[in-house]
matplotlib code that plots the C-alpha trace (Angstrom):
import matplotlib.pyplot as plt

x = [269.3, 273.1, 272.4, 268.9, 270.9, 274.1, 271.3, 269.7, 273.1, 273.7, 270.8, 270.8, 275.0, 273.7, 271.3, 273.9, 276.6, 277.8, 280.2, 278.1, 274.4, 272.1, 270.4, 268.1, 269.6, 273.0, 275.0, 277.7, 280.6, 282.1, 285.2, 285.2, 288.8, 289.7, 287.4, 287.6, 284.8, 285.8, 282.9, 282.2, 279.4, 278.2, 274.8, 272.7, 273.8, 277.6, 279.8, 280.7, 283.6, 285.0, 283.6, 285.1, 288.7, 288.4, 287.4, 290.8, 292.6, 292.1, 292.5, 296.2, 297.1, 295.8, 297.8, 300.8, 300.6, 299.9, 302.4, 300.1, 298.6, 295.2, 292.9, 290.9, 293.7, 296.4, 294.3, 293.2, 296.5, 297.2, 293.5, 296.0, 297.0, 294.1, 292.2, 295.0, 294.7, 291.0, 292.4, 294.5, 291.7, 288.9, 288.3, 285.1, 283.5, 286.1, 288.1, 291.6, 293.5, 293.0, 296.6, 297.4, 301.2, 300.9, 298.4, 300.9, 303.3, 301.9, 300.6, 303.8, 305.8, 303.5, 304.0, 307.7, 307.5, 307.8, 308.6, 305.8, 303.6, 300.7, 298.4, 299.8, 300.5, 297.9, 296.4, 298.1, 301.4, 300.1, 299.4, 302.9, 304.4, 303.0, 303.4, 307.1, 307.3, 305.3, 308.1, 310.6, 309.5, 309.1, 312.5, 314.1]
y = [175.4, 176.7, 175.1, 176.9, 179.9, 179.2, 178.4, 181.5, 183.3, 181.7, 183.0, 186.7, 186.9, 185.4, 188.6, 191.2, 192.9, 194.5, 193.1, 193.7, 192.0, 192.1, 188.1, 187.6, 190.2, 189.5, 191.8, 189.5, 191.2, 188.6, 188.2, 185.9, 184.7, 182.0, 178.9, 180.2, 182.3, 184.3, 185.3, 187.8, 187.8, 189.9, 191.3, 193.9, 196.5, 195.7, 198.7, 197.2, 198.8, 196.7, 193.6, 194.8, 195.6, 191.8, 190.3, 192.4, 191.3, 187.6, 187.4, 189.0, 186.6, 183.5, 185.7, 185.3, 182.4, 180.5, 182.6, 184.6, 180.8, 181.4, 178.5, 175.8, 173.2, 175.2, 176.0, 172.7, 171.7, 174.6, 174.2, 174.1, 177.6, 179.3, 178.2, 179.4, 182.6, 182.7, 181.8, 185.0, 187.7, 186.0, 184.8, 184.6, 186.8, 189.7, 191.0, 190.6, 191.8, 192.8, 193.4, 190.8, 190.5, 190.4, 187.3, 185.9, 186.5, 184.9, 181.8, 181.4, 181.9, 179.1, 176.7, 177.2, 176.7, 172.7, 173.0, 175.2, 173.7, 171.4, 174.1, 176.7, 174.4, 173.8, 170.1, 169.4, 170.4, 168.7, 165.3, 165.4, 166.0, 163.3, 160.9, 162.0, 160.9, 157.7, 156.6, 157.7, 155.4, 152.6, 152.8, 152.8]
z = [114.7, 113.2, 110.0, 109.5, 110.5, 108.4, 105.5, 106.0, 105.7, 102.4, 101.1, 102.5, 101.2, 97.9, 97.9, 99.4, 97.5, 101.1, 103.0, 106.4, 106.9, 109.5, 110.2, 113.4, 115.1, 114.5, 112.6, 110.5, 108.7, 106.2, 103.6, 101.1, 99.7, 97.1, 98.4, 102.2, 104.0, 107.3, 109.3, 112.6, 114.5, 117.0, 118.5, 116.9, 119.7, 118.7, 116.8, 113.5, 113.1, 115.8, 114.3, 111.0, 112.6, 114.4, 111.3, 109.3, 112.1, 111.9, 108.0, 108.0, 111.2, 108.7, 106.0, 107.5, 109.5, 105.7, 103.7, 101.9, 100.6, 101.9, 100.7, 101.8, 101.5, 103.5, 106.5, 106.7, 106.9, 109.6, 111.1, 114.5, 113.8, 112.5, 116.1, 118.1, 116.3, 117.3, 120.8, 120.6, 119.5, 121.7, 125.2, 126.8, 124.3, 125.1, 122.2, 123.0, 120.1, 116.7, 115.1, 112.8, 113.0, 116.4, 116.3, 114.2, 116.5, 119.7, 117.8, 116.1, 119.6, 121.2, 118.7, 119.4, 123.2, 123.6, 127.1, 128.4, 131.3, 130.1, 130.9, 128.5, 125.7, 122.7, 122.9, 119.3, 121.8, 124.6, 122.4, 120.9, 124.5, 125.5, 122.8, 123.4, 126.9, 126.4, 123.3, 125.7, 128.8, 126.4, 124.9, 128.7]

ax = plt.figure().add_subplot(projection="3d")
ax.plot(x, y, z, "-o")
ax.set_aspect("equal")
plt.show()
């Protein structure tokens, strides 16, 4: 079912000079940089502008967060830091936040925090706190 719809996006972008579309009822705003695609998505009673402003949002947290290296290589590498940013705008379908330094700000101040409670940290933290008290037990 999402890759009919993610084919059927293909095609209608291929067609659309606009950076907005409208696919089954879903209005999509979209940027295309280098060899990366950012997409929003939202319901055909959503105010694109919002969408738009989420969408801006995201791209200059990534901006930042990457140093201005936005391709497909470097946000692999920082795939980690592009989801928390996704953490930061979104939860439960509520939009959060849509200021970009300040994204960039909270992602970059959780990945600083080593000795936040389990429950607060990333699970990239959460695996190297633990792998960090497992060598530590082992070398007692």
């Amino acid at each position: 079912m999402f890759i009919v719809f993610l084919l059927k996006l293909i095609h209608c972008l291929q067609l659309s000079a606009a950076e907005v579309t409208l696919l089954e009822n879903n209005i999509i705003i979209y940027k295309f940089v280098q060899d990366l695609h950012f997409f929003v998505t939202g319901g055909e009673d959503e105010n694109e502008l919002i969408l738009a402003s989420v969408l801006q949002g995201f791209f200059d947290a990534v901006t930042l967060l990457l140093r201005s290296n936005v391709d497909k290589r470097e946000a692999l590498e920082n795939l980690d830091l592009i989801l928390l940013c996704l953490d930061e705008i979104v939860d439960g379908g509520m939009i959060l936040e849509t200021n970009g330094p300040l994204i960039a700000e909270k992602v970059t101040s959780h990945s600083l925090d080593a000795d936040a409670p389990l429950s607060e940290q990333t699970l990239t933290q959460a695996w190297a706190t633990a792998r960090e008290h497992l060598t530590r037990t082992l070398l007692k």
